[in-house]
N, C-alpha and C positions, 0 to 999 in steps of 0.2 A: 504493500500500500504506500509506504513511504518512497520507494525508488520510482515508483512510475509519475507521480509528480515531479518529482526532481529530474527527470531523463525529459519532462515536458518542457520545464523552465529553461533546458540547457537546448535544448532544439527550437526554442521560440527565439532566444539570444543567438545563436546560428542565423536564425531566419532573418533577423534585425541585420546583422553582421553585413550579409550578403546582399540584402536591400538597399544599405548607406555604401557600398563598394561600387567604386564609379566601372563605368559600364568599356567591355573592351570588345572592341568590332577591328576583323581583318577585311578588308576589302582584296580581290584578286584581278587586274587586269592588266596582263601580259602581251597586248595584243599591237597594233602598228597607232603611230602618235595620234591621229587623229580620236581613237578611241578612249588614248589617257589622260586625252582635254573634255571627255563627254564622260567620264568616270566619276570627274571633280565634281559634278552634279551632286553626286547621291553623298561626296564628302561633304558639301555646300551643307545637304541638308539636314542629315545625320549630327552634325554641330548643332546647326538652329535648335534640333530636340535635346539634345543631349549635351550640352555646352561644355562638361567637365569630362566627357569620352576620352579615354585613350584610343586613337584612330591608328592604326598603322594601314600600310600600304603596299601592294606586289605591281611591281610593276617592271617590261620588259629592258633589258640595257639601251640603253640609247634616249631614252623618254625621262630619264630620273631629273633632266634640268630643267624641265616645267615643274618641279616642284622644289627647288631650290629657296629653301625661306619659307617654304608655307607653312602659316598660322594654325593648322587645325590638322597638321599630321605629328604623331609621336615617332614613329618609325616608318622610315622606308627600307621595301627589301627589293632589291634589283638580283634579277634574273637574265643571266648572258648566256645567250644562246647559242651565240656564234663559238664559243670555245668548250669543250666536252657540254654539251649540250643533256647529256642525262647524268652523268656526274655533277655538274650544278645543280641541278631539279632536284636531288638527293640531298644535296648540301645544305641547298633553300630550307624545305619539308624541313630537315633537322632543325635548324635555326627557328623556322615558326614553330615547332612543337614544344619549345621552350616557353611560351605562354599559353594560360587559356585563356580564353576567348569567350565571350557573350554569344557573340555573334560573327559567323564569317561568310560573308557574301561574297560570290562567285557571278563577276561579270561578264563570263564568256560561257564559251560550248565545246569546249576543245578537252582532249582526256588529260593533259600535262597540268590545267587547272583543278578538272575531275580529282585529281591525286590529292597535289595540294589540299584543296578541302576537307578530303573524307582521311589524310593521315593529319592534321595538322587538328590542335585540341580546341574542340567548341561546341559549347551547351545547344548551338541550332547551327547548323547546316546549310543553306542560301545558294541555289542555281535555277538555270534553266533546266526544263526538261530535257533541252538537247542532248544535252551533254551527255557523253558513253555515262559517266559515273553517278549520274543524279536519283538511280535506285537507291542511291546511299544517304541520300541528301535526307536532311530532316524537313525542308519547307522546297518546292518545284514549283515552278512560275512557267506558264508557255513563254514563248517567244517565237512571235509571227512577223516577219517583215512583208511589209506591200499593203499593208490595213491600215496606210494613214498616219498613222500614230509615229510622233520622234521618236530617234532613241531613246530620248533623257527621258521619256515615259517610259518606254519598256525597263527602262533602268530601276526607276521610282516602283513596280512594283516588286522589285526584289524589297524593298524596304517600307511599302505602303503601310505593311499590318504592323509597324512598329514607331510608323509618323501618320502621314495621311497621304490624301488622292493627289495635293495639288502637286503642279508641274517642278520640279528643281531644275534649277540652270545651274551651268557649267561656270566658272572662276578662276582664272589665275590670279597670280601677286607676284608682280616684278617689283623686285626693289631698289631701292637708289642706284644701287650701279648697275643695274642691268639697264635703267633709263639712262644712264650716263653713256651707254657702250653706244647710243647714236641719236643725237639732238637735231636732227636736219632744218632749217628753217621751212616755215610754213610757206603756201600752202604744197603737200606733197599727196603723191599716190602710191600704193604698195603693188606690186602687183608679183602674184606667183606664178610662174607661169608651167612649174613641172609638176608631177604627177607620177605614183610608182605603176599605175598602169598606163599606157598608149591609150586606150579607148574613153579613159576617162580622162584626159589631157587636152585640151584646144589646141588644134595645129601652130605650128611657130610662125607661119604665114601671118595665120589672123593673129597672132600677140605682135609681131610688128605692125600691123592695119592700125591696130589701137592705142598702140603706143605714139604714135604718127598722131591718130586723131584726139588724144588727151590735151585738153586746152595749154597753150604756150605755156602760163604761166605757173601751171601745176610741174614742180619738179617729178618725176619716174623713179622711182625705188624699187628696182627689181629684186627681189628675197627669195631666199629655199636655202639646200642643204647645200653644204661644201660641191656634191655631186651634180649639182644644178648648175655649177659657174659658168660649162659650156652653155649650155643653154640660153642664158641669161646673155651672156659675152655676143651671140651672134643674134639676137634678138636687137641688142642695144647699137651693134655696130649698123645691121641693118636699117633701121630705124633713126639711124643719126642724132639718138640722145636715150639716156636712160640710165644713172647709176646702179653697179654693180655692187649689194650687200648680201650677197647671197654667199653664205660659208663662211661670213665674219660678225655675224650676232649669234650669240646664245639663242636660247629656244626662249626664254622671258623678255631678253633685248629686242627680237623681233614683236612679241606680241607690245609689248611698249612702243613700240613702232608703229603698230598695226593699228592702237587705241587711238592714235594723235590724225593719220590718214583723212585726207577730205575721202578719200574711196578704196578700197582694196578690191583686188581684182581678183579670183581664185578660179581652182579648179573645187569640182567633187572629191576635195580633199583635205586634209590637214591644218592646213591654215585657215580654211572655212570656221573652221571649230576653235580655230583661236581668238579668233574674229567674235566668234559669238560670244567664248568667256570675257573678252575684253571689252564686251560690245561696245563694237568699232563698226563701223560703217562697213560692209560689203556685198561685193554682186558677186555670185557664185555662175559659174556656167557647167550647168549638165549635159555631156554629151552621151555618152550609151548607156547612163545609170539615170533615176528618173528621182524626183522631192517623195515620191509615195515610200520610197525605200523607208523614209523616214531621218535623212539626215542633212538636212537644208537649216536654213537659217533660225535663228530661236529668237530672234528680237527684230523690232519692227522696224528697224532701220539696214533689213535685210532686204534684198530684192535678186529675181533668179533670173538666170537669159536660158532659155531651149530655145530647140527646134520646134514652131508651131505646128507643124506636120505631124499624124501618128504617122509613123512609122511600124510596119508590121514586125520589123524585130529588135525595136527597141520597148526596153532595154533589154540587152542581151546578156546580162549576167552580174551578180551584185556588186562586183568586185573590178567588170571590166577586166580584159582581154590586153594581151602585147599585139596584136592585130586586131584590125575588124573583121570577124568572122562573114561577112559577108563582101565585104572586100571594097564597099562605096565610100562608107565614112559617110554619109549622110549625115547623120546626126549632129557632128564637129561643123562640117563643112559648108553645112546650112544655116548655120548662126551668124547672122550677120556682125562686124564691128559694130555699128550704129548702134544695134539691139544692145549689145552689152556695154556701150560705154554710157547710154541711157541720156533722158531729158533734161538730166540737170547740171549734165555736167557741158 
């Protein structure tokens, strides 16, 4: 009679314990940059609820300097892929299994995060149903592309039953010296002109059309990855003006960049979505991927150029092709410069 009161009182002060223990959530997204500037979404809001969270972070090598300074992550764990590639992914898992977890949310579909997840320690479990490993998963979310809906929704219902329904947006923070790495005087334009796939890229023709047709007085800021300089280099030569900062900003110096822009130019990529955390002025142009995918502009100071034509095999694939599988390019080659350099400029 005596112990079983006592074994009450000590399991209610447990219970206490654990209630005032601030709340620890792994988020996982390893996937190409564009994705780990739409991730920040579900960090954005996960703070908002939860202000005192310890938040850490998975995310792929190459992407870790979008988050350089950020105010609302405890830990980031970068995952390199390019070097022993499943001996790291072991390595990882160990290092995460050194904490539990509340909560560890799975932002992709792929089995190398599947793992992560289901060995790494936590009270709930968080994917898509895609995913090879989400039999394991304690909470499974669909994920449908083509229904309209942004990412940053399909993102939000990984974490809906734990906040609410409304939309989260995406955020960077550049801080003083990433804004110091390039002060250009006003007024300027950004423009990216590459892309890791061909089909989703604007031909180099129409980036010199446009760069030609950008009012005199607006200087040209061409930006991308080190890997971009050609591209960049014979665009600007063409064109007869257009500085080259492409492979000499940080990934926060360019989005700093990208905030101050009277316009940024993009493709169905990357810099789209930095645009949107920084919301910066941009016109996105889609060529063989469509806005229904769900990954177009999130602020109203976004505007898209397509093709007005359907097309019977656009789009041809979510991700875009190193070719056009039908070999016309319509899509690209039908957008006119006018259309994208738009009314107001």
């Amino acid at each position: 009679m005596k112990y079983w009161p006592q074994r009450r009182r000590g399991a209610k002060k447990n219970e206490e314990t654990e209630a005032c223990r601030l709340k620890r959530f792994l988020i996982i997204q390893t996937a190409f940059l564009g994705d780990a500037v739409l991730v920040t979404s579900i960090v954005e809001k996960l703070h908002a609820f939860f202000p005192d969270a310890a938040i850490d972070l998975v995310v792929r090598k190459g992407n870790e300097g979008l988050f350089d300074g950020h105010p609302f992550l405890r830990k980031l764990h970068i995952w390199d892929k390019r070097t022993g590639k499943t001996k790291a992914l072991f390595n990882l898992i160990g290092e995460l299994r050194k904490t539990e977890y509340d909560h560890i949310i799975n932002a992709q579909r792929f089995f190398s995060t599947g793992l992560m997840t289901v060995l790494a320690h936590g009270n709930e479990k968080i994917g898509y149903d895609k995913n090879p490993l989400s039999f394991l998963f304690t909470r499974k979310v669909k994920h449908v592309i083509g229904d309209g809906r942004h990412e940053v929704d399909r993102l939000n219902e990984l974490i809906e039953h734990l906040t609410d329904t409304s939309r989260p947006l995406p955020r960077l923070y550049p801080g003083e010296r990433h804004k110091a790495e390039a002060r250009p005087s006003s007024p300027y334009v950004c423009i990216a002109p590459a892309s890791v796939w061909f089909t989703k890229q604007w031909p180099e023709d129409k980036w010199i059309e446009l760069v030609k047709a950008v009012p005199a007085d607006q200087r040209i800021l061409l930006i991308g990855a080190p890997g971009d300089v050609p591209l960049c280099e014979r665009i600007s030569k063409a064109a007869g003006r257009g500085e080259i900062l492409a492979g000499k900003l940080s990934l926060l110096g360019t989005s700093a960049l990208m905030e101050k822009a009277v316009m940024n130019y993009v493709n169905d990529s990357a810099p789209l979505h930095i645009a949107s955390a920084m919301n910066a002025p941009v016109t996105v142009i889609f060529c063989s991927t469509v806005p229904a995918f769900g990954f177009g502009p999130l602020n109203s100071n976004g505007r898209i150029a397509e093709i007005n034509e359907k097309l019977y095999c656009r789009p041809c694939g979510l991700h875009g092709y190193k070719a056009c599988p039908e070999g016309h390019f319509k899509c690209a080659l039908a957008i006119d410069h006018k259309t994208v350099l738009g009314p107001a400029s």
